[in-house]
N, CA, C and O atoms as a Tripos MOL2 file, in Angstrom:
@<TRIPOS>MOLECULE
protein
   76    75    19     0     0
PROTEIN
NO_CHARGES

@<TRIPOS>ATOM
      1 N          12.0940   -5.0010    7.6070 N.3       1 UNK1
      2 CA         10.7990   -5.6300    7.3390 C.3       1 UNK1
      3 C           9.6910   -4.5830    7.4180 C.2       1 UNK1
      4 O           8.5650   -4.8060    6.9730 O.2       1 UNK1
      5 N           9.9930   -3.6030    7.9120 N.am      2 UNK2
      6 CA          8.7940   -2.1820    8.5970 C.3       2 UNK2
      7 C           8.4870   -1.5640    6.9300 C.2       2 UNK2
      8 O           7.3780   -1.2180    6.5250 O.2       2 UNK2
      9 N           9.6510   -1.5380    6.2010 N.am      3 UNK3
     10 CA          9.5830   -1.0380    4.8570 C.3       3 UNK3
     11 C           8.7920   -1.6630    4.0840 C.2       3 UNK3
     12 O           8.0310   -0.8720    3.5280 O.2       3 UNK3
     13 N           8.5870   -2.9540    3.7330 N.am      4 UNK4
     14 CA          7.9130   -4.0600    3.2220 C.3       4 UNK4
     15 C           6.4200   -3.7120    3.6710 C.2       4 UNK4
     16 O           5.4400   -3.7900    2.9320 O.2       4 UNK4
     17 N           6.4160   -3.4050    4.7070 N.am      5 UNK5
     18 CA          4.9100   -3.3810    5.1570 C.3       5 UNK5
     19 C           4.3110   -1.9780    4.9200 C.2       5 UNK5
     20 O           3.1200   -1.6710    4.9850 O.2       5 UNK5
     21 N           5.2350   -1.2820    4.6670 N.am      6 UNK6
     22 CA          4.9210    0.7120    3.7450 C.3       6 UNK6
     23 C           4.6890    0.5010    2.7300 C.2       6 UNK6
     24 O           3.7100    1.0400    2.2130 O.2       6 UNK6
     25 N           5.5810   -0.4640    1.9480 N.am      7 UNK7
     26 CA          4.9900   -0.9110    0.7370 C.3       7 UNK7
     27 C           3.9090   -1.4530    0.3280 C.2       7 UNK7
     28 O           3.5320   -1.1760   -0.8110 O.2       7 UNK7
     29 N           3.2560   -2.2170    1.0180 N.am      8 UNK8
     30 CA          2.1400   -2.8190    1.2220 C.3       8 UNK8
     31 C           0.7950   -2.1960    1.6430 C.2       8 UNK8
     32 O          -0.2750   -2.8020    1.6090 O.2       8 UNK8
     33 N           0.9460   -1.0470    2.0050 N.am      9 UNK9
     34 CA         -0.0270   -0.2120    2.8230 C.3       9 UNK9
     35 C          -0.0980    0.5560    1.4070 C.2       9 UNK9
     36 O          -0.9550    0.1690    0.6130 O.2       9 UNK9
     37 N           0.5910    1.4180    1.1120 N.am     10 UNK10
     38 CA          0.6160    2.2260    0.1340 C.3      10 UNK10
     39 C          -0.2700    1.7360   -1.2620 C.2      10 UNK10
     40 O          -1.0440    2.3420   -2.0030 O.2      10 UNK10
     41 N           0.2540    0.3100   -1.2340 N.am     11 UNK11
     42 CA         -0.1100   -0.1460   -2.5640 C.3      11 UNK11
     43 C          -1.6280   -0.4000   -2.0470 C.2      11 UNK11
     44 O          -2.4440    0.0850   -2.8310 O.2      11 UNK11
     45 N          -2.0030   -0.8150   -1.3190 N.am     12 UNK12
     46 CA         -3.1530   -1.3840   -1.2650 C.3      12 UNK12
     47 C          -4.2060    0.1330   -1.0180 C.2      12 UNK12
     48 O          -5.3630    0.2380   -1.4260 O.2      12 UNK12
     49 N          -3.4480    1.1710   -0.2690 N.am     13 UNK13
     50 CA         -4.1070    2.6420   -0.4130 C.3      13 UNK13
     51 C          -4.4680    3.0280   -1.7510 C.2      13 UNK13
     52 O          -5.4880    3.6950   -1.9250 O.2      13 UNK13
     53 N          -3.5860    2.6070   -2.9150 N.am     14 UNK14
     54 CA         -3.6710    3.1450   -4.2480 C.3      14 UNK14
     55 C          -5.0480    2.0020   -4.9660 C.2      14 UNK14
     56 O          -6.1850    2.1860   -5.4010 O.2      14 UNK14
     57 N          -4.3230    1.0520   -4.8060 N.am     15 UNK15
     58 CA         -5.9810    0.1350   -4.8330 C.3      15 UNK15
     59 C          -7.4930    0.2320   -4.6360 C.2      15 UNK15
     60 O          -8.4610   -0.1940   -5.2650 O.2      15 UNK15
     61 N          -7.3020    1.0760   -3.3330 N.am     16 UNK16
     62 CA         -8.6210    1.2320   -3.2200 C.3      16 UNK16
     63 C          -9.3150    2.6000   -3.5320 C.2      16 UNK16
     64 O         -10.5020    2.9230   -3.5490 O.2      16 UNK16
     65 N          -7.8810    3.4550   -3.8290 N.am     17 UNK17
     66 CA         -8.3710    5.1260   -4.2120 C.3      17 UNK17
     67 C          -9.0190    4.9340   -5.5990 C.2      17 UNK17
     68 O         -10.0010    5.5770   -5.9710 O.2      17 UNK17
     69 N          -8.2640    3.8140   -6.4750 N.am     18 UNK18
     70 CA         -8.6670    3.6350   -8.0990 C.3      18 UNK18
     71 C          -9.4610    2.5790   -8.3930 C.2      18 UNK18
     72 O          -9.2000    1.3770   -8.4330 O.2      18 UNK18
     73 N         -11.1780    3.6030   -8.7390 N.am     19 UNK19
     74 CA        -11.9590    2.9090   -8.9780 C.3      19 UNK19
     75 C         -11.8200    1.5920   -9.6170 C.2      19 UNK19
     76 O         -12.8160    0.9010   -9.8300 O.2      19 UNK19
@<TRIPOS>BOND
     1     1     2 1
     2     2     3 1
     3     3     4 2
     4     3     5 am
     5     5     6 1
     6     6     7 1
     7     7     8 2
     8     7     9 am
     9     9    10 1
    10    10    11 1
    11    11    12 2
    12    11    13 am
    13    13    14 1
    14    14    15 1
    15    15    16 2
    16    15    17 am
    17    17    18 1
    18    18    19 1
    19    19    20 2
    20    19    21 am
    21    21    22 1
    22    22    23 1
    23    23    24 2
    24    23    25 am
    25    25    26 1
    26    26    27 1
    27    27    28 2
    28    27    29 am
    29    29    30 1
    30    30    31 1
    31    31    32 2
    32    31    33 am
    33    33    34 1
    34    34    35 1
    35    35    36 2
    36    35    37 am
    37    37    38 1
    38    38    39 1
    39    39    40 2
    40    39    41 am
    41    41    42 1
    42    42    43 1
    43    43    44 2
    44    43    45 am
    45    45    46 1
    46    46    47 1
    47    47    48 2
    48    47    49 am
    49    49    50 1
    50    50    51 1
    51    51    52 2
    52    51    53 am
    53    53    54 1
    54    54    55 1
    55    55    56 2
    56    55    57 am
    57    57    58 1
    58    58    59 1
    59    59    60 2
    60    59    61 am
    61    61    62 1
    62    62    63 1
    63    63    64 2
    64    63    65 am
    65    65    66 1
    66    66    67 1
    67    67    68 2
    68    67    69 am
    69    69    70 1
    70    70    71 1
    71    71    72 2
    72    71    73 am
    73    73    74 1
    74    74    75 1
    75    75    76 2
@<TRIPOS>SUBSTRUCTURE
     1 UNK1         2 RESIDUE 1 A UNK
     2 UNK2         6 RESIDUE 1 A UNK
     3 UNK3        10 RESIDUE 1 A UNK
     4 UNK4        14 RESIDUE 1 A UNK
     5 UNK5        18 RESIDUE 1 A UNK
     6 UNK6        22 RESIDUE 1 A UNK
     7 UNK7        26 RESIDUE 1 A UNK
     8 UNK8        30 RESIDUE 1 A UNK
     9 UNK9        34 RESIDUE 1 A UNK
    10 UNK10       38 RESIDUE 1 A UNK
    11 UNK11       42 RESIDUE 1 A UNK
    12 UNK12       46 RESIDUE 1 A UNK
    13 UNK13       50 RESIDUE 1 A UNK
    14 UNK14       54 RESIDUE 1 A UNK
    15 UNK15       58 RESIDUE 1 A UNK
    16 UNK16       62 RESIDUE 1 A UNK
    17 UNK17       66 RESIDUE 1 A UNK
    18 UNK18       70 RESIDUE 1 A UNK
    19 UNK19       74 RESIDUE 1 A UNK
């Protein structure tokens, strides 16, 4: 479940890097 939540971090990191 720890993986799921890397996934989730990441994506939402890329989200907020792209205007």
């Amino acid at each position: 479940m720890r993986f799921l939540y890397l996934i989730f971090s990441v994506f939402l990191l890329v989200s907020l890097a792209t205007p």
